[in-house]
Backbone bond lengths (Angstrom), bond angles and torsions (degrees), N, CA, C in turn:
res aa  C-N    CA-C-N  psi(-1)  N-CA   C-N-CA  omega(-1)  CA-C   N-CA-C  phi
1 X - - - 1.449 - - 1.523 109.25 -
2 X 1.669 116.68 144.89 1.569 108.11 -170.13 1.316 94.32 -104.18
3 X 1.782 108.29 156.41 1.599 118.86 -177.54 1.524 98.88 -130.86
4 X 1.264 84.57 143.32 1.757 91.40 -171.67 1.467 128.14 -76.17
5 X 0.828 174.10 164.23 1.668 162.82 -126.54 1.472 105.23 -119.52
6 X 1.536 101.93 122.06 1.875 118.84 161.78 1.663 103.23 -17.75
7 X 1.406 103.91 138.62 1.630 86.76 156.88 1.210 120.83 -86.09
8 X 1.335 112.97 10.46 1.689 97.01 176.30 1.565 108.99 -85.23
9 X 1.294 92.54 -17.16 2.010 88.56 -174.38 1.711 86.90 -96.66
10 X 1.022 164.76 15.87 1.108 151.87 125.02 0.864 123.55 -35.33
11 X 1.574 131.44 -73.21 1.623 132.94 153.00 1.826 111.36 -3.14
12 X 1.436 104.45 -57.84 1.737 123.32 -165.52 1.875 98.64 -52.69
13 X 1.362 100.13 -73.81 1.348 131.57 173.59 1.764 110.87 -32.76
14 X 1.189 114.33 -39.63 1.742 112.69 -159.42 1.434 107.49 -89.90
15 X 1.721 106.94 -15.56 1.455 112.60 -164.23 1.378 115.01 -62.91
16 X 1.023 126.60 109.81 1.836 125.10 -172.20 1.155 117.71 34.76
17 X 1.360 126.60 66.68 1.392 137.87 -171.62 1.538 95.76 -111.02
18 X 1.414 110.55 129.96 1.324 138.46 -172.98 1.824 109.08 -80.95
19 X 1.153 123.38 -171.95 1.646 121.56 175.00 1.976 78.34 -135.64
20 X 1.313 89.10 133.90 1.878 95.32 178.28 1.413 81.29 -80.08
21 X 1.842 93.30 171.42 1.389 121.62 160.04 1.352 121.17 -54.89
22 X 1.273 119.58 -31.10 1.430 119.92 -169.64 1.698 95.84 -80.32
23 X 1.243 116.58 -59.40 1.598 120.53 168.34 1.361 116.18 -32.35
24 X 1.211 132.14 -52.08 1.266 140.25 -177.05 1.719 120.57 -62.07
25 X 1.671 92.44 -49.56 1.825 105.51 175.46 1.996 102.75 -64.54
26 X 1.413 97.97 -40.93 1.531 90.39 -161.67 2.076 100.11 -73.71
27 X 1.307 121.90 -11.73 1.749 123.85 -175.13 1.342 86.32 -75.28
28 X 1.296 107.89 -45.41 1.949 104.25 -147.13 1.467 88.31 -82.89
29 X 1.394 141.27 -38.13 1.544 132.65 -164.77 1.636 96.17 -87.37
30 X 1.353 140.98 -5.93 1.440 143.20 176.84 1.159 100.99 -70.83
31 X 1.730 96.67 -65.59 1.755 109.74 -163.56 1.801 110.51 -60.27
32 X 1.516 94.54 -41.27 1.516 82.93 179.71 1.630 130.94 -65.18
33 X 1.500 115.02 -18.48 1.147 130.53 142.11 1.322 120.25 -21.70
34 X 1.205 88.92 -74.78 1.572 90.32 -163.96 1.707 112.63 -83.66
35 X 1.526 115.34 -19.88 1.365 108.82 142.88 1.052 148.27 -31.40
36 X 1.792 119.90 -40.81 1.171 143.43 174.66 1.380 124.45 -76.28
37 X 1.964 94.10 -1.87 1.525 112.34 -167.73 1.966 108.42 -120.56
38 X 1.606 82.22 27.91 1.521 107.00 -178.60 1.969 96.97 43.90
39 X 1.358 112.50 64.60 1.445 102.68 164.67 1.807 83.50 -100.36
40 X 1.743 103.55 -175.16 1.321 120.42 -167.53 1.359 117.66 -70.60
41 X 1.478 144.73 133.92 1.391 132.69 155.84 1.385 113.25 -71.07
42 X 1.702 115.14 128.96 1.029 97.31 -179.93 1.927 115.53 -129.18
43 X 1.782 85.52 47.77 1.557 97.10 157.41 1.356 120.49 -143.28
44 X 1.041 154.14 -178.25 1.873 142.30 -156.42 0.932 88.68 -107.32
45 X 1.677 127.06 130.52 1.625 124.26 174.54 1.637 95.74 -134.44
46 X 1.453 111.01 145.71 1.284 114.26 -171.25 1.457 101.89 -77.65
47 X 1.570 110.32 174.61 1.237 127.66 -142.83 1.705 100.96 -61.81
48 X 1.394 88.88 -55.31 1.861 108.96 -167.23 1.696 114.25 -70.35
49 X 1.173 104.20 -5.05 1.664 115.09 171.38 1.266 91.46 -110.68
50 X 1.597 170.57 99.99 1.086 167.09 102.39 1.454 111.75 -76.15
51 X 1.137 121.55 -42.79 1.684 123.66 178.07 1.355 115.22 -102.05
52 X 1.763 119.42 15.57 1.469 114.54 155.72 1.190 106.75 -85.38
53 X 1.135 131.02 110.98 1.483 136.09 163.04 1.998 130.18 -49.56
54 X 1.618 84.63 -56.40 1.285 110.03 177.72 1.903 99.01 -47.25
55 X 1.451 114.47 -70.43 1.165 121.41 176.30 1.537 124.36 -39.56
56 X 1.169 120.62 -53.45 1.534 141.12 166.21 1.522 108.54 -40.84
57 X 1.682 109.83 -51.15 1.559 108.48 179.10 1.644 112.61 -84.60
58 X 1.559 120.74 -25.54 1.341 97.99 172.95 1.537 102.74 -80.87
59 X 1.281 135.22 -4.23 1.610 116.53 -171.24 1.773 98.75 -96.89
60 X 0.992 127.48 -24.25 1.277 111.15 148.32 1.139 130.21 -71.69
61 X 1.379 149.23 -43.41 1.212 144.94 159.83 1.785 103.42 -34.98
62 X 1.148 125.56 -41.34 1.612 141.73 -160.08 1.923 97.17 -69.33
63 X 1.522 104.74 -65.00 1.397 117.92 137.32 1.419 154.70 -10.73
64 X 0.968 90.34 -50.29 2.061 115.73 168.79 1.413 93.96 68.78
65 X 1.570 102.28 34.89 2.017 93.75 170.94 1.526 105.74 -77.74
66 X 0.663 134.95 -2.07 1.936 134.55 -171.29 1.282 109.17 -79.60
67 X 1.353 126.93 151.53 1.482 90.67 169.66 1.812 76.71 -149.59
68 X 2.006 103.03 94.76 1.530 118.46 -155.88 2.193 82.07 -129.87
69 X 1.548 110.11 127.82 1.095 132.72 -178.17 1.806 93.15 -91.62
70 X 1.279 110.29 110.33 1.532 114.67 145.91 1.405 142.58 -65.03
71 X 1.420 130.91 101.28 1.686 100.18 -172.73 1.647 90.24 -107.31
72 X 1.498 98.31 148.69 1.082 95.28 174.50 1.935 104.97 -123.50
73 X 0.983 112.08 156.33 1.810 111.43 -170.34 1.292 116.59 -64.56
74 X 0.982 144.62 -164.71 1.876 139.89 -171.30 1.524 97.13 178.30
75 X 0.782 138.56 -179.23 2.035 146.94 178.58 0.968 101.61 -96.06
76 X 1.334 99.28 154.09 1.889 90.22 -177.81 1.456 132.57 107.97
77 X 1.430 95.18 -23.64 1.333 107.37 174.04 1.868 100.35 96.06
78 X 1.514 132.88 6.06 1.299 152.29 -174.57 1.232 103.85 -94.14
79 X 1.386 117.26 149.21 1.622 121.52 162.13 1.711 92.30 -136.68
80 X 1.242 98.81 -166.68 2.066 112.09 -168.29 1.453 88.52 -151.46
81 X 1.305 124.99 144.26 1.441 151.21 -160.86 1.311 80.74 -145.78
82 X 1.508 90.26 127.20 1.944 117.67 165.89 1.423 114.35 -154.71
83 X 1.440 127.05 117.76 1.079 137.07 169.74 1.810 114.83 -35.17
84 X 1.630 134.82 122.15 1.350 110.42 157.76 1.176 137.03 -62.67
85 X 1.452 107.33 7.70 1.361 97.21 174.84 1.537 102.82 -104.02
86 X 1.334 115.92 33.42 1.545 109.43 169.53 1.507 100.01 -126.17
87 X 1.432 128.68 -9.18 1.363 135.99 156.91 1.606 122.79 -73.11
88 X 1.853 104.07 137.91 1.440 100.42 151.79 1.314 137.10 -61.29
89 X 1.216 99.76 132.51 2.035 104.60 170.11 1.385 117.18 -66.55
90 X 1.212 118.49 126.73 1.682 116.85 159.94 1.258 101.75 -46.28
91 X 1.426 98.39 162.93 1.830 120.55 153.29 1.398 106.54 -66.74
92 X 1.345 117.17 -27.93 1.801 105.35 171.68 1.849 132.66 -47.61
93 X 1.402 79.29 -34.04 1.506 96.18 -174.18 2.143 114.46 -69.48
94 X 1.164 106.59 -34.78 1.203 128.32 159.27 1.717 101.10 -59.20
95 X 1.193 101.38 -74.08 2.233 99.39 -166.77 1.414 93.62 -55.48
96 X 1.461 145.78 -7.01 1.315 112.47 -171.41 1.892 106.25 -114.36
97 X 1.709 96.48 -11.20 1.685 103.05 153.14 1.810 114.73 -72.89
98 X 1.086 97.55 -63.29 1.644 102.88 -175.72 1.723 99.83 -42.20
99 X 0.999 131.43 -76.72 1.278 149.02 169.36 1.788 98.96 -16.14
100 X 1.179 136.65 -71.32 1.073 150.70 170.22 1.735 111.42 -27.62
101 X 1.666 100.93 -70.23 1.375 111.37 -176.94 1.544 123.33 -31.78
């Protein structure tokens, strides 16, 4: 059974901790999922971008409208849960808005 991390090593863990690439592709390819499944947008997207999905989920992610818990694993049989909105964004997350526009 997994146990979630001391808070003292939490502190350790939160310090400028990034969202990998793989984290980032798998939020934005979730959300757009479920975008496509008419759930809610929950950032203002102009008219002519309304049915890019892809775009919609990285500009919220870009946003910090999500409010999606990461765990990531630890030894031990432990993982650590951190909000993204307490993580840095790649520069990816930007190239795949800009890219969009």
């Amino acid at each position: 059974m997994s146990e979630t991390v001391p808070s003292q090593l939490a502190d350790v863990f939160s310090r400028k901790s990034r969202l990998t690439k793989y984290e980032v592709s798998r939020i934005i390819g979730i959300r757009t999922s479920q975008l496509s499944m008419s759930a809610p947008v929950m950032v203002e997207v102009p008219v002519r971008k309304q049915h890019n999905f892809v775009y919609i989920a990285a500009l919220e992610l870009q946003a910090r409208a999500l409010d999606i818990v990461i765990r990531r694993p630890l030894p031990m049989g432990q993982y650590y849960e951190i909000n993204i909105k307490e993580l840095e964004l790649p520069d990816d997350v930007d190239t795949v808005v800009t890219m969009y526009e």
